[in-house]
DRENGU-460325 format. One record per residue (C-alpha): residue in three letters; x, y negated, z negated. Coordinates in steps of 0.02 Angstrom, whole numbers, plus 50000, padded with zeros to 5 digits. Each point is the difference from the previous one (the first is absolute). Layout:
N
ALAXYZ
...
END
This chain:
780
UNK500005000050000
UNK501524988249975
UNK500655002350155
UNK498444996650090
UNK499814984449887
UNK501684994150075
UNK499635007650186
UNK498294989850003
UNK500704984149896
UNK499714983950123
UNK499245010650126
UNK497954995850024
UNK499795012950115
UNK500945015149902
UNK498864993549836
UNK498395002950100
UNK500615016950091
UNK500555007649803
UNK498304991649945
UNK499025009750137
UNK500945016549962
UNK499614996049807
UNK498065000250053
UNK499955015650086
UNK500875008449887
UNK498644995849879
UNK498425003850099
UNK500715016450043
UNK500535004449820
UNK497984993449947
UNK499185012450132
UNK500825014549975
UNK499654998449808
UNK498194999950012
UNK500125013850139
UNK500775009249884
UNK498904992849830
UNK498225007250119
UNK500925016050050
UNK500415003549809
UNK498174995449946
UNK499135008550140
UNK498995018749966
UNK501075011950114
UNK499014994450144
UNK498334992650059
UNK498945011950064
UNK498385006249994
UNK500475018649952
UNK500924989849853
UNK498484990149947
UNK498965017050014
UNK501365008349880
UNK499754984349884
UNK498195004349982
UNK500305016449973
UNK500884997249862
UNK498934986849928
UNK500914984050022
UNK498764990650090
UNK500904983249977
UNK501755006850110
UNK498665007550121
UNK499264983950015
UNK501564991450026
UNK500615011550119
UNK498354999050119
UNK499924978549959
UNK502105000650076
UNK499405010450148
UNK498564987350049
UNK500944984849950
UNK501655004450140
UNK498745006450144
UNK501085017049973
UNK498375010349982
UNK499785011450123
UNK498285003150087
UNK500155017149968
UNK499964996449811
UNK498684988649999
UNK498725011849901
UNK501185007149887
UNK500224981049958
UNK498304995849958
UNK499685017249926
UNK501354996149850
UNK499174983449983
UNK498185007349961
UNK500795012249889
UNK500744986849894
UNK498414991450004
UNK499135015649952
UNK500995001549845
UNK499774982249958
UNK498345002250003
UNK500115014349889
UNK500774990649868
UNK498874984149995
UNK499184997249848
UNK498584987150073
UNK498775009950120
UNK499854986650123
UNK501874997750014
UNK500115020550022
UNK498644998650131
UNK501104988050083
UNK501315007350020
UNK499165016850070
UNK499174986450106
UNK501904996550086
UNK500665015649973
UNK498545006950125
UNK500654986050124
UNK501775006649991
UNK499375019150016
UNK498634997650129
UNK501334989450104
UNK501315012749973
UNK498875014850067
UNK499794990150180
UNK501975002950018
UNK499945017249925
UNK500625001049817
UNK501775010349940
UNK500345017750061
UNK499065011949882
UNK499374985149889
UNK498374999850100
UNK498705009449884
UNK500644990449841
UNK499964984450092
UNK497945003450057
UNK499995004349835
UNK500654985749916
UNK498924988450146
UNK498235008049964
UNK500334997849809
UNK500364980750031
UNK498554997350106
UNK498775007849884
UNK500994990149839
UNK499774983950114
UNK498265004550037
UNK500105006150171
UNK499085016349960
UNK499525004650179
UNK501644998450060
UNK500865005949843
UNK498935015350011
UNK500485004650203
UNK501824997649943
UNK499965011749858
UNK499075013850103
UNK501514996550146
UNK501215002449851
UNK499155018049968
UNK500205005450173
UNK501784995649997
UNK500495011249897
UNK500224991349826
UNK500835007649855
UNK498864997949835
UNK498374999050115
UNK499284997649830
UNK500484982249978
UNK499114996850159
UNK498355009749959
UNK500204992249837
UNK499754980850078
UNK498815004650119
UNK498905007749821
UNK500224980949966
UNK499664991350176
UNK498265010749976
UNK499804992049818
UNK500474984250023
UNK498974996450168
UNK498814985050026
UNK498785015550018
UNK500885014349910
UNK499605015750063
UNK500235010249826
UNK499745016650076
UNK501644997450114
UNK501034994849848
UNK499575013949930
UNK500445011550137
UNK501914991650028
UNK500245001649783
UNK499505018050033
UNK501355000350132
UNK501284991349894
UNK499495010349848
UNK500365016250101
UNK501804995750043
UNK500955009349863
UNK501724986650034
UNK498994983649930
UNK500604994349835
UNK499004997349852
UNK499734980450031
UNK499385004050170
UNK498875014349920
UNK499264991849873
UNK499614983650120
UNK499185012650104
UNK498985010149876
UNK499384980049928
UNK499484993750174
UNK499075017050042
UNK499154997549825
UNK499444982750026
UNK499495004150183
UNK498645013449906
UNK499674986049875
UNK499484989950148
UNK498875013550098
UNK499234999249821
UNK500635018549986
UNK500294999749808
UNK500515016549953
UNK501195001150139
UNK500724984749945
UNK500315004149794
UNK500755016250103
UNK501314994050088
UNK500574985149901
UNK500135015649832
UNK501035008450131
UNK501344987650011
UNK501534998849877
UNK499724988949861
UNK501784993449987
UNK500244994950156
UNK498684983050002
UNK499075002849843
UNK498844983550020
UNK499665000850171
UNK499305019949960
UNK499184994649850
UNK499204985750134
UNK499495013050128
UNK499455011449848
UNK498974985149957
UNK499264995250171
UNK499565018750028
UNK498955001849834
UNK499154981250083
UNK499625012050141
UNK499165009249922
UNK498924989049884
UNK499264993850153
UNK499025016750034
UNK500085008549842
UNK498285002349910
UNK499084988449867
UNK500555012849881
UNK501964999750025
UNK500214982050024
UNK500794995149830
UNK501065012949975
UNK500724997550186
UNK499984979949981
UNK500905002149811
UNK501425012650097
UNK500314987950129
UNK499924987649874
UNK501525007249911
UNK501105005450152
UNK500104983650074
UNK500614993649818
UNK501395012050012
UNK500274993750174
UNK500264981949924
UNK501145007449867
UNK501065009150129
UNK500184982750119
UNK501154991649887
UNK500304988350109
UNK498184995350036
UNK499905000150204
UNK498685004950093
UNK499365014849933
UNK499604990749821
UNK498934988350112
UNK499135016650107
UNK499835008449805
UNK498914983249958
UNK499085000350167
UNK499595018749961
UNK499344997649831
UNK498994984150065
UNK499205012650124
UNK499795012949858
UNK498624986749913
UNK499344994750159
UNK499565019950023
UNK499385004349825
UNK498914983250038
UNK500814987849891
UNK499784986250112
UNK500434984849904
UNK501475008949925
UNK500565003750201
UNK499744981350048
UNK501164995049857
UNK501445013150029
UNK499954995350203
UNK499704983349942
UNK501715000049893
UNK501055010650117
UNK499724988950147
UNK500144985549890
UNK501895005949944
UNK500825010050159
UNK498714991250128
UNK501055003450151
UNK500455017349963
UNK499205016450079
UNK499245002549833
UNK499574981649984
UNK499254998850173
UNK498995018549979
UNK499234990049829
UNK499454986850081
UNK499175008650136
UNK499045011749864
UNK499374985349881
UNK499454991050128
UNK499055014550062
UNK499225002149839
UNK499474981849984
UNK499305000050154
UNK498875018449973
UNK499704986949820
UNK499364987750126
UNK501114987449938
UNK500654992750178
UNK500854987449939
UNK501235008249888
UNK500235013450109
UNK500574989450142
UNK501414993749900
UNK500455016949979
UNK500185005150181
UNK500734981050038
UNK501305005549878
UNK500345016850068
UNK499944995250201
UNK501404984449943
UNK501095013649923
UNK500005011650158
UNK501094986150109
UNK500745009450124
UNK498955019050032
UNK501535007650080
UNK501054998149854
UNK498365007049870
UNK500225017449947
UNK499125006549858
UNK499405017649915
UNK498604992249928
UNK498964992350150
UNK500655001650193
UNK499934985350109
UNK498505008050089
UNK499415001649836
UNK500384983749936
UNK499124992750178
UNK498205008549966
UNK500024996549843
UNK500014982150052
UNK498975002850146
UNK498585008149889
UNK500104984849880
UNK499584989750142
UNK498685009550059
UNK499155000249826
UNK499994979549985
UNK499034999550185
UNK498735011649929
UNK499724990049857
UNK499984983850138
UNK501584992649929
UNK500604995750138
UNK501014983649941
UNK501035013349882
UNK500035010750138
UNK500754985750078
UNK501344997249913
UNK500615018549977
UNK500264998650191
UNK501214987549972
UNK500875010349882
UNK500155015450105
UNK500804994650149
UNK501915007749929
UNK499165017649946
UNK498865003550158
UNK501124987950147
UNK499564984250080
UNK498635008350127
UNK498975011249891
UNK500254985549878
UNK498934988650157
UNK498825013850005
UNK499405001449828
UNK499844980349991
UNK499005000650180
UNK498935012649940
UNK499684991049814
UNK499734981950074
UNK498695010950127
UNK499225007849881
UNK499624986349876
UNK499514987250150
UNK498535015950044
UNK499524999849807
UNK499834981949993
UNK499054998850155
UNK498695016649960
UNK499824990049812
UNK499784983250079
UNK498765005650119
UNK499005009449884
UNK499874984049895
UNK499094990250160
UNK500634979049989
UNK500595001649822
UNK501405013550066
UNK500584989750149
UNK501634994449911
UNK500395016949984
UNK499765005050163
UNK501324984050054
UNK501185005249871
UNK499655020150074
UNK500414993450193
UNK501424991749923
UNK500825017249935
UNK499515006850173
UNK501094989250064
UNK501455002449916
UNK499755016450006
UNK500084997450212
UNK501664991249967
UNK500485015449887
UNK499675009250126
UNK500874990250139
UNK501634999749917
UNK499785018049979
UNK499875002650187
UNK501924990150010
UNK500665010649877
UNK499615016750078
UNK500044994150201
UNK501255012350039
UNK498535012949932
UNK498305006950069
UNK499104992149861
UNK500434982750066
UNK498635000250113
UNK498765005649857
UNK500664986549884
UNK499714986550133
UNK498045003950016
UNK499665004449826
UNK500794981049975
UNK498914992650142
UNK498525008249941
UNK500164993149831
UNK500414982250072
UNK498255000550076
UNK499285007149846
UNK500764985949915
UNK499314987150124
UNK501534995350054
UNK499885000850182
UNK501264992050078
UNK501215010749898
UNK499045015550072
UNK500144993150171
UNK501935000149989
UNK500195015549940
UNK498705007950120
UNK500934993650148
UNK501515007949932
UNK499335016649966
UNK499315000550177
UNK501724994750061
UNK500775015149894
UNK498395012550018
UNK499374997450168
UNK498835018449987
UNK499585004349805
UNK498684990349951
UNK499904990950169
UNK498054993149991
UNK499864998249834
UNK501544990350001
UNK499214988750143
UNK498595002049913
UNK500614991049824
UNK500994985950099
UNK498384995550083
UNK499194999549841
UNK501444989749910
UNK499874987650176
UNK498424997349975
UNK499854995349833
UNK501384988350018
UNK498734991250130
UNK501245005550150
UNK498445007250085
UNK500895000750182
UNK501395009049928
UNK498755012849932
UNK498945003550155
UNK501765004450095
UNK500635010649874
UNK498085008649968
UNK500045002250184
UNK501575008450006
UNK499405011949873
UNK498435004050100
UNK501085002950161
UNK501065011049945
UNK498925011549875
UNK498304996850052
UNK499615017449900
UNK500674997049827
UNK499334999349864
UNK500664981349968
UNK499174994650171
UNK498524999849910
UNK500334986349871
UNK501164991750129
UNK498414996450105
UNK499024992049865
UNK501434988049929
UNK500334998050190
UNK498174995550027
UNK500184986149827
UNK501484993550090
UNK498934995350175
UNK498624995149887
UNK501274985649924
UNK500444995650150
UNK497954999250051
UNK500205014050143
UNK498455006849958
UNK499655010350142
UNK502005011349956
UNK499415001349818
UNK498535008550045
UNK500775009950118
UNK501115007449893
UNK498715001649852
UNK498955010050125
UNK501475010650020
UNK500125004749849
UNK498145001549961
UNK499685011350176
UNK501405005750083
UNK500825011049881
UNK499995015149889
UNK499764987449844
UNK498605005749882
UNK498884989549934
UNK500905005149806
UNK501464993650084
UNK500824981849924
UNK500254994350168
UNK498425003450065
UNK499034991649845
UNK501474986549993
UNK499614997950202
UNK497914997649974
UNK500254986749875
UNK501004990950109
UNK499095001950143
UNK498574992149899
UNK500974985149943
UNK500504995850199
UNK498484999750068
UNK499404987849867
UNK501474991450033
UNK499695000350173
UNK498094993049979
UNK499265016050048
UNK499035001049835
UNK498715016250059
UNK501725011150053
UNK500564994449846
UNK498595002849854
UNK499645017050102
UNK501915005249991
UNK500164994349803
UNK498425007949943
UNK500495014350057
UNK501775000149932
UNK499184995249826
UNK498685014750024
UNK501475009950016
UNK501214995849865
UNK498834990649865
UNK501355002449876
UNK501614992250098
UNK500544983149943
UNK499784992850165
UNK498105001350004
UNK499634985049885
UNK501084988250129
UNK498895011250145
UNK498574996049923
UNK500254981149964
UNK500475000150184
UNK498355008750040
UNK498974986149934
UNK501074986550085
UNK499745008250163
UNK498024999749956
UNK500224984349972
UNK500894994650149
UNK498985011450107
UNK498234987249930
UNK500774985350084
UNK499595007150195
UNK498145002549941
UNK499874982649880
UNK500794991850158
UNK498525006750098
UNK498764996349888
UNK500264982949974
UNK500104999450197
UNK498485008850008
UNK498494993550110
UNK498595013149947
UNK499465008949882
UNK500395016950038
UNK501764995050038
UNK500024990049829
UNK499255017649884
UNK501265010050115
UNK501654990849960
UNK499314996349817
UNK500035017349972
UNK501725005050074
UNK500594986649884
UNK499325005649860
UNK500235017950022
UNK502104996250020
UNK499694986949830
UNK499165012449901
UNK501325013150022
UNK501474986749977
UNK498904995849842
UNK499915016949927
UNK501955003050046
UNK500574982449916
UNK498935005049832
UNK500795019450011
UNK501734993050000
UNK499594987149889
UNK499315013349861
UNK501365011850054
UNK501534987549937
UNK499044993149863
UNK499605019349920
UNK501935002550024
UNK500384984949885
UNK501734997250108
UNK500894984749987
UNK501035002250177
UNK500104985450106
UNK499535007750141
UNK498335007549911
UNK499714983149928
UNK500214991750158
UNK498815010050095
UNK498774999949852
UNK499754980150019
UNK499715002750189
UNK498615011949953
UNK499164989549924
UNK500374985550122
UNK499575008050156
UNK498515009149894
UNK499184984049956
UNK500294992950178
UNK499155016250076
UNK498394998149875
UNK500064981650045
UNK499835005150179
UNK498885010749946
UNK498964983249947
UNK500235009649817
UNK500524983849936
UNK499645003249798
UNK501055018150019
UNK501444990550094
UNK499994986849881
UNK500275013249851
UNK501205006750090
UNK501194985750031
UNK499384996249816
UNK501225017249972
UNK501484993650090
UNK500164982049879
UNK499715012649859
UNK501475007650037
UNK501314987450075
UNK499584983649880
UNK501134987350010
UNK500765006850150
UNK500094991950189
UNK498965016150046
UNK498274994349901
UNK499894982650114
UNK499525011150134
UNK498665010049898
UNK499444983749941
UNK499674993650186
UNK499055015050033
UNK498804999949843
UNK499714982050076
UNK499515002150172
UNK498835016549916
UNK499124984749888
UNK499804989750131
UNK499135014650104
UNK498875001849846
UNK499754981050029
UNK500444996849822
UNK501194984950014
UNK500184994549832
UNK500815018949966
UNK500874997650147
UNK500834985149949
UNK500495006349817
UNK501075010550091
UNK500794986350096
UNK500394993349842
UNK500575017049934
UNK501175000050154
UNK500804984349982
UNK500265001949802
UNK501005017150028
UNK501014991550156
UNK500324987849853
UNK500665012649875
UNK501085008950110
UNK501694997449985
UNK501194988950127
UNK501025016450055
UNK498365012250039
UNK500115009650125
UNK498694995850131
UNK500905009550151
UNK499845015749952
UNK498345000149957
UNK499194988950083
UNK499854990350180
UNK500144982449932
UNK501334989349892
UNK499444990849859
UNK499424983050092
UNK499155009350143
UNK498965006149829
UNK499694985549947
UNK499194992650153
UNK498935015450041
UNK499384997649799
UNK499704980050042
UNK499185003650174
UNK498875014849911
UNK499604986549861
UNK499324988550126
UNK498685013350117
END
């Protein structure tokens, strides 16, 4: 080092070349270090036969490492790819094995499935492959993928396994622990297992427990207490003293009157040693207290049940034993009829079940746990609680999924919009807020519906859901709802349901006043299925829509139709729907002897329908109208005979329009209704009654009865008219002093009534046109 000190001294360019050489030296001395440092560390070798060793042997942390290096420097060969992922669901297999938390466990079966399911695609180790299916079906079934854990476990079998009684053994549990168990298969595989003379005593004793609580839950109770005595006491003393417990249950559910206490009193004391025996209290203390709840609940200690399911949900609320109590007390509140309480219960138990592919439970299966909920539901509509029923739809939409969830809450709205209608309808005028409020729930129950249809359109019941939803639309009154969803469901069903789809939308156009749009869709329905059975009803609203439009002669056409021209009985809707109508248009029309001939005879015919008081009332206006022809001529007329000819025309059409006003007018005032419409017509009775007797020259009768109109509409625009008409009777008596009192009468009441009456609707004249008539009366 001297010398090159004095070689490089006052030289620049021999201090940067020793610098240079100085650097190298360095890098090179740093590299091969940690070459060296990673070669010392390293396992002899990264390879997957190495990591596969490292399992082997149990070190799952060096066979980790050794599959993380391979991924990490690309040097994983396709080849090995399997044999990769296979070590890496092993070692998530084991981890799950040694979780203390359930969900965590669950987990990690959850990934360890990923890692195995992958792994099989590339083809898992040489000679690994049966434990590997093996190890995949048990972490689908621990991860809740029972269907596919149970196809990979029977795959495992027919590879060959070694210990096929591990497999048989989980499949005895897949069959348990179902949604829907099937018992009888759980039993079957535990026989299997039990048969193997290689299983251990763990395995043995699991099985001989599961096949005993699988009896317990066919209710067979002696074969139960059987096969849980069979199994060895040592091995899981408080889960046999459980199953012990659960079997003697079993059996106090069919035993006779007779044997019911000593049974109840022997379960009673098995599940206390089951208690004893869980030292550490976990679930089986919780199933012991379920059990014993159940034990009072059978020997018909109600109250005592309520308060033991009562306290056990109360304390372990989201456990199986928790959510099992919850579902049992509110079942016995409910039988209690206390519907209230009881729905606090089952709001309690459907909140604890969060997530149905993760609930398992010996105590009530998810199918279980679902009808249970199901039947609670049921029970509130039969007892028309509907707004309960309600809300328990709201609560069940993680137990039962999103789309049955839209179903029951379709089918609850539906149901309470028909009870609210049939109540409101039975109750005449006082009932027609109900019947709103039932059109209302009709309605949502359409939109129910209609969200329904979105959720299953990839199904066949999409096209169901989308007419049950239009149908209720219409039911609801909501028509231009119906109309949109009509024309879909004819887009999506152009053949189901064809005419009677046509059918609706013409109805729904109509009453939305779009009477154009209804004659081209009616039309379209009688083109193209002249013969069904909806052509018949499409005529007639087809025939109301011409009549709107006052194309008189196509109504009757198509009213003829119906009436004549095909195989439609006389029982028939249509046809008596049809006659009616046909009645109405020719009064309409002005062809009033067509039109009393067609309604008498529909009212001869069905006396008892609702539409023969409107026939009727339309029967004496069309007497009426048909004396004006004859009263025209007799006022015209030049002799005698002519003058006794049209008199008696006259008369003959006011008599009958006479007798029809005063049977209508009895009719409505026997049935004591107070509808509008009723009321409404029962003031014209006696108006147009009183003007027929005063044409009649009947003046003291018409007077009496326009006397009955003030009677009933005092202080009302209405009575001004009745008031007129007592007049001009008076003055046809050629008493003018009487006549003039009611001048005076007049003018006091247009006095009285107040500035915002309503003239317009119920009568031809505003308030000043009133007055002047009253002054111009005054001065005759």
């Amino acid at each position: 080092m001297g010398k090159l000190r004095a070689w490089s001294a006052g030289h620049p360019i021999r201090n940067t070349l020793i610098g240079v050489a100085l650097a190298a030296a360095s890098v090179a001395t740093i590299t091969a270090w940690l070459a060296l440092t990673r070669i010392a560390t390293a396992p002899d070798g990264y390879t997957v036969e190495r990591a596969l060793e490292q399992l082997d042997a149990g070190e799952d942390d060096a066979a980790r490492a050794i599959i993380d290096r391979l991924m990490e420097g690309d040097s994983l060969k396709a080849s090995d790819y399997g044999a990769a992922l296979y070590v890496m669901g092993i070692i998530k297999v084991r981890e799950a094995e040694r979780q203390w938390s359930p969900e965590r466990s669950r987990n990690d079966y959850y990934i360890a499935s990923k890692y195995l399911d992958e792994a099989r695609t590339f083809s898992f180790p040489d000679g690994r492959e049966a434990d590997a299916l093996l190890q995949l079906g048990k972490s689908f079934l621990e991860s809740r993928q029972l269907e596919k854990g149970t196809e990979t476990l029977r795959q495992a079998l027919d590879a060959g396994m070694r210990g096929k009684a591990k497999a048989h053994l989980l499949l005895a549990e897949a069959y348990f622990y179902a949604p829907e168990p099937d018992f009888k298969q759980a039993i079957a595989e535990a026989d299997i297992t039990l048969a193997d003379p290689l299983i251990d005593p763990i395995q043995r004793t699991s099985a001989q427990l599961l096949r005993s609580e699988a009896f317990a839950s066919l209710g067979l109770g002696d074969k139960a207490l059987a096969a849980a005595q069979e199994t060895d006491a040592t091995v899981d003393p408080a889960r046999r003293s459980l199953a012990e417990g659960r079997a003697r249950v079993a059996k106090l559910q069919s035993a006779a009157p007779g044997e019911r206490a000593a049974l109840a009193e022997a379960a009673d004391s098995v599940l206390e040693q089951a208690r004893r025996a869980d030292q550490l209290s976990t679930s089986i203390s919780r199933e012991s207290d379920y059990l014993k709840a159940q034990i009072a609940e059978l020997l018909g200690f109600r109250e005592k049940a309520i308060l033991e399911y009562g306290e056990l949900r109360r304390s372990h609320g989201t456990s199986e034993a928790g959510i099992a109590a919850a579902f049992a007390e509110g079942d016995l509140l409910q039988n209690e009829g206390n519907d209230d309480e009881a729905l606090e219960a089952y709001r309690r138990a459907l909140d604890a079940i969060d997530d149905p592919a993760s609930y398992r439970s010996r105590l009530l299966a998810l199918q279980a746990a679902k009808q249970r909920a199901l039947s609670a539901h049921q029970r509130l509509l039969e007892r028309n609680r509907y707004n309960a029923a309600l809300q328990m739809t709201d609560w069940v939409g993680d137990l039962l999924g999103p789309t049955q969830q839209l179903l029951l809450r379709a089918d609850t709205l539906q149901r309470w919009g028909e009870a609210l209608i049939a109540e409101g309808e039975s109750e005449g005028v006082k009932g027609r807020q109900k019947v709103r409020r039932g059109r209302k729930r009709l309605r949502e129950a359409g939109g129910a519906y209609e969200r329904l249809a979105e959720a299953r359109f990839a199904t066949n019941d999409f096209i169901e859901d989308l007419w049950a939803s239009a149908e209720l639309y219409q039911r609801g009154q909501s028509f231009t709802e119906a109309i949109r969803v009509l024309d879909r469901y004819l887009r999506n069903e152009p053949v189901k349901r064809n005419a009677l789809a046509l059918l609706r939308l013409g109805e729904a156009q109509l009453a939305r006043g779009q009477d154009d749009a209804a004659v081209a869709t009616l039309q379209e329905c009688l083109e193209f299925h002249e013969n069904d059975a909806s052509s018949y009803r499409a005529r007639l609203i087809c025939a109301q829509a011409h009549r709107m439009r006052t194309d008189y002669a196509q109504a009757e056409a198509y009213l003829r139709h119906n009436l004549s021209r095909t195989a439609l009985g006389t029982e028939a809707p249509e046809w008596r729907d049809s006659k009616f109508e046909l009645g109405h248009l020719l009064a309409e029309a002005k062809r009033n002897d067509e039109a009393i001939a067609e309604l008498e005879e529909a009212v001869a015919r069905y006396p008892d329908d609702p539409q023969t008081r409107w026939a009727r009332y339309q029967i004496a206006l069309s007497h009426r109208q048909a004396a004006r022809e004859p009263l025209s001529r007799l006022r015209a007329a030049q002799t005698v005979n002519e003058r006794e000819q049209a008199r008696q025309e006259a008369y003959e059409h006011l008599e009958a329009a006479l007798a029809m006003f005063q049977s209508v007018q009895r009719e409505i005032t026997m049935a004591d209704t107070a509808d509008p419409l009723d009321r409404a017509t029962l003031r014209n009775c006696y108006m147009l009654g009183g003007n027929v007797l005063f044409e009649l020259e009947r003046y003291e009768d018409a007077r009496q009865s326009f006397a009955s109109v003030s009677t009933l509409y005092q202080n009302e625009p209405y009575m001004l008219e009745a008031l007129v008409h007592i007049y001009y009777c008076w003055r046809r008596q050629d008493d003018r002093p009487k006549a003039m009192g009611v001048v005076q009468q007049a003018q006091q009441l247009l006095k009285r009534l107040p500035d915002d009456a309503d003239f317009a609707t119920s009568t031809n004249m505003n308030r000043a046109q009133w007055a002047s008539l009253l002054t111009t009366l005054e001065q005759i």
